[in-house]
Each structure stands twice: as structure tokens, then as C-alpha cells.
Wavefront OBJ file of the C-alpha trace (Angstrom):
o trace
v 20.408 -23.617 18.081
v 19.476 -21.200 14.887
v 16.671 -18.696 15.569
v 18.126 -16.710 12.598
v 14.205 -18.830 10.790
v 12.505 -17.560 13.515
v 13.591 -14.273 13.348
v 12.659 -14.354 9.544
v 9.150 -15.882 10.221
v 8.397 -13.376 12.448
v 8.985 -10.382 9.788
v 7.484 -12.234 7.416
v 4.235 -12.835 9.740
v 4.400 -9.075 11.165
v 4.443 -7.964 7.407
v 1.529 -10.159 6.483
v -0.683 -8.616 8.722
v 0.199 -4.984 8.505
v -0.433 -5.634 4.750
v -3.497 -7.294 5.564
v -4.601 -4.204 8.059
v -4.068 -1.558 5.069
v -5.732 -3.962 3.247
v -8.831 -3.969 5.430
v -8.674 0.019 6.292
v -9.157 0.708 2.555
v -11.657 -1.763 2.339
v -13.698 0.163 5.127
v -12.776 3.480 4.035
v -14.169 2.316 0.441
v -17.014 0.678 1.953
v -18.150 4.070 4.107
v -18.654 5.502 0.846
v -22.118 6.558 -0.277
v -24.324 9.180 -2.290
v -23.696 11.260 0.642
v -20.320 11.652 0.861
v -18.602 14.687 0.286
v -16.193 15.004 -3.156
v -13.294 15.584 -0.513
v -14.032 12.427 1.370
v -14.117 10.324 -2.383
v -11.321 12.013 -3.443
v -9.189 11.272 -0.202
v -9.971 7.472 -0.353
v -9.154 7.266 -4.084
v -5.933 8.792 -3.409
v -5.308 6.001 -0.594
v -6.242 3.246 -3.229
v -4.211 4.571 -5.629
v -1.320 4.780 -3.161
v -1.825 1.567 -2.098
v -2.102 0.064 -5.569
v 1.553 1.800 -6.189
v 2.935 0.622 -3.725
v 2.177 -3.639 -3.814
v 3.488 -3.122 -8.012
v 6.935 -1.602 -6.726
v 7.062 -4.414 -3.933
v 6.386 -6.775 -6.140
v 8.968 -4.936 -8.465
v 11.650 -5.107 -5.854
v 11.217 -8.798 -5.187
v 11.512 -9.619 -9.114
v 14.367 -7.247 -9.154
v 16.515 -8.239 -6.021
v 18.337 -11.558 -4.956
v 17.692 -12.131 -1.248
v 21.129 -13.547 0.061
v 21.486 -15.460 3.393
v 22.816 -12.880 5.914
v 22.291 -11.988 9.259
v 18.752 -11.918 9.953
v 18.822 -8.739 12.156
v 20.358 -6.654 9.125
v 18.124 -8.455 6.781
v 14.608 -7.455 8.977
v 15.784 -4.224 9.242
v 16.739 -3.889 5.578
v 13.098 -5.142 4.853
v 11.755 -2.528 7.716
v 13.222 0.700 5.834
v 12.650 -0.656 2.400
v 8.777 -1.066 2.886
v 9.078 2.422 4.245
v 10.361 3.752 1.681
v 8.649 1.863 -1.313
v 5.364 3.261 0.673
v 7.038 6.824 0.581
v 7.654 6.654 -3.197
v 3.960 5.383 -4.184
v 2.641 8.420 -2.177
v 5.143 10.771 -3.920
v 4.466 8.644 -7.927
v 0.692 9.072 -6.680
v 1.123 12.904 -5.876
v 3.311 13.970 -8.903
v 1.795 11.664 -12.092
v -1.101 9.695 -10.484
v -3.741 12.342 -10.709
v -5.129 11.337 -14.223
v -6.493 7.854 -12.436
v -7.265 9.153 -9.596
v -9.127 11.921 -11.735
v -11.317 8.874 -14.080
v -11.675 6.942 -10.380
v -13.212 9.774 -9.033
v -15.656 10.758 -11.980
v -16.615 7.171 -12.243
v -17.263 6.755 -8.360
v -19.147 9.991 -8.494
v -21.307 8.559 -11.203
v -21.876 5.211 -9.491
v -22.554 6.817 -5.931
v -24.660 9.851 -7.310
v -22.608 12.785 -5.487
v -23.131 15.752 -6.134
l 1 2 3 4 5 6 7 8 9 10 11 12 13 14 15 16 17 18 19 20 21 22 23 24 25 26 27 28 29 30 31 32 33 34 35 36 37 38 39 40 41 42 43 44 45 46 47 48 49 50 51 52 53 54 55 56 57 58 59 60 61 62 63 64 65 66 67 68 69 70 71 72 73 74 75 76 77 78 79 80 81 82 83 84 85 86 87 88 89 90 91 92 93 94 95 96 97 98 99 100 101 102 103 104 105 106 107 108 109 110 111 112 113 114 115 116 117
């Protein structure tokens, strides 16, 4: 019998939802803010959305860019383990380095639209 599906399935199904929980933790951490929020507070969960934004465009990058090739499953789930670590590694670092113009207009904007001070 093959489990090497099953095995491939269940990455696939783990990944969904911790994609789906960052997802839903920026959602709330966008949702908690409000005119009386600090700057620190908007500026931290700009940062996150910017990071997060990063990081689904070089997923998406990598999945344009790389031919998946039948293999052993294992290898292949731990492959995708250390690759979405470190493609969520490099938006933080893109985000830190070049990223602070955006997260610069987000934050004026969001300031505007929330009325902090």
C-alpha cells in the first residue's frame, strides 16, 4: 500500500491551516486597531502585514519557479518544512532592509484613517 499521498496531503493540509492561522492573527491584530492605539502598536502590525505580504509573493515565486519531482515524500515534506522557513525569514529580512518606504505610506495613511495622534 502507498501512503507516500497521504503523507503529501497531510503537509499540504498542515500548511493550509498554519497559513490560514497567520492569516487570521493579522486579521485580529489589524482589527484591534483604533484611534487609540499607540504609533508603536500601528507601526508593529504594519510591519507584520508587510511581512506577510512578502512572504505569499516569494511562495508564490518559488512555485512558478520550481518543478516539483516525484520523490520520497519524507525528503519532499521536509524540503517544504525548511523552505517555508526560510522564504518567511527572507520577507522579514526584504521587509527590514527595503520595505520601510510602504510600511512608512501604510502607516501615515492608517494614522490618518484611525485619527492617532
Amino acid at each position: 500500500m502507498d501512503f507516500s499521498s497521504i503523507n503529501g496531503l497531510s503537509y499540504s493540509t498542515a500548511q493550509a491551516n498554519v497559513n490560514s492561522a497567520n492569516a487570521n492573527s493579522l486579521t485580529n491584530s489589524l482589527n484591534k486597531i483604533s484611534s487609540e492605539s499607540t504609533e508603536e502598536e500601528l507601526k508593529g502590525v504594519l510591519k507584520d502585514f508587510e511581512s506577510y505580504f512578502v512572504e505569499q509573493v516569494l511562495k508564490q515565486m518559488k512555485e512558478t519557479f520550481t518543478d516539483e519531482e516525484e520523490g520520497d515524500a519524507t525528503m519532499s515534506q521536509y524540503k517544504n518544512l525548511y523552505m517555508d522557513q526560510a522564504i518567511e525569514m527572507v520577507a522579514d529580512e526584504i521587509v527590514d532592509q527595503v520595505g520601510e518606504n510602504f510600511t512608512q505610506q501604510l502607516y501615515e495613511q492608517m494614522k490618518r484613517n484611525y485619527n492617532i495622534e
